[in-house]
N, C-alpha and C positions, 0 to 999 in steps of 0.2 A: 176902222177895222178893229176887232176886239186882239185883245191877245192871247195866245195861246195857255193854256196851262196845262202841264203836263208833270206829275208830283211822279217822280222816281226816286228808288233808292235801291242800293247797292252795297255789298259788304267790301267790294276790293275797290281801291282807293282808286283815284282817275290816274296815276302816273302807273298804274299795273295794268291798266288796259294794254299796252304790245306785248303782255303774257298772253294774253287772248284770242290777238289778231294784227297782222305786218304794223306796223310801228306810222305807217303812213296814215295807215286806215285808224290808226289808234287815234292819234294827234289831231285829224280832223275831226273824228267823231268830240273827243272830249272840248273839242273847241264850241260845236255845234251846241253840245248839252251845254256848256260851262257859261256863253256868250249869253249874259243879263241876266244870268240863275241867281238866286236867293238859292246859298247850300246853309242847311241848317245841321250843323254838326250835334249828335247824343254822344254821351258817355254812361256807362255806368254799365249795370247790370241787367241781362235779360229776363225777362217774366217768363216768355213764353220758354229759356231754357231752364228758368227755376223752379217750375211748375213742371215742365219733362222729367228732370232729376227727381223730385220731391214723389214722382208717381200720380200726379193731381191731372186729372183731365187728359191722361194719356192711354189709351187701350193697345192689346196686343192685335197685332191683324194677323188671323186664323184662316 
């Protein structure tokens, strides 16, 4: 059987998921995503919000 791959990301952290939803359904959920995950943690700086700021590549909607 192949395995799944399923590439997710998210800005709020997995122990802020029972901000979202009953603390039951949180705990399972992050267990289902988290069980054999490769989490690849970024740091730094956004492009796409430095390029928003900067005025590059962002139009007004009229």
């Amino acid at each position: 059987m192949a395995a799944a791959r399923w590439p997710l990301s998210s800005n709020l952290h997995p122990s802020g998921f029972d901000e979202i939803m009953p603390k039951t359904l949180a705990t399972a959920t992050v267990d289902r995503l988290l069980h054999h995950a490769h989490i690849v943690v970024t740091d730094g700086d956004s492009y796409r919000l430095a390029q928003a700021t900067a005025g590059k590549g962002v139009t007004a909607l009229n």
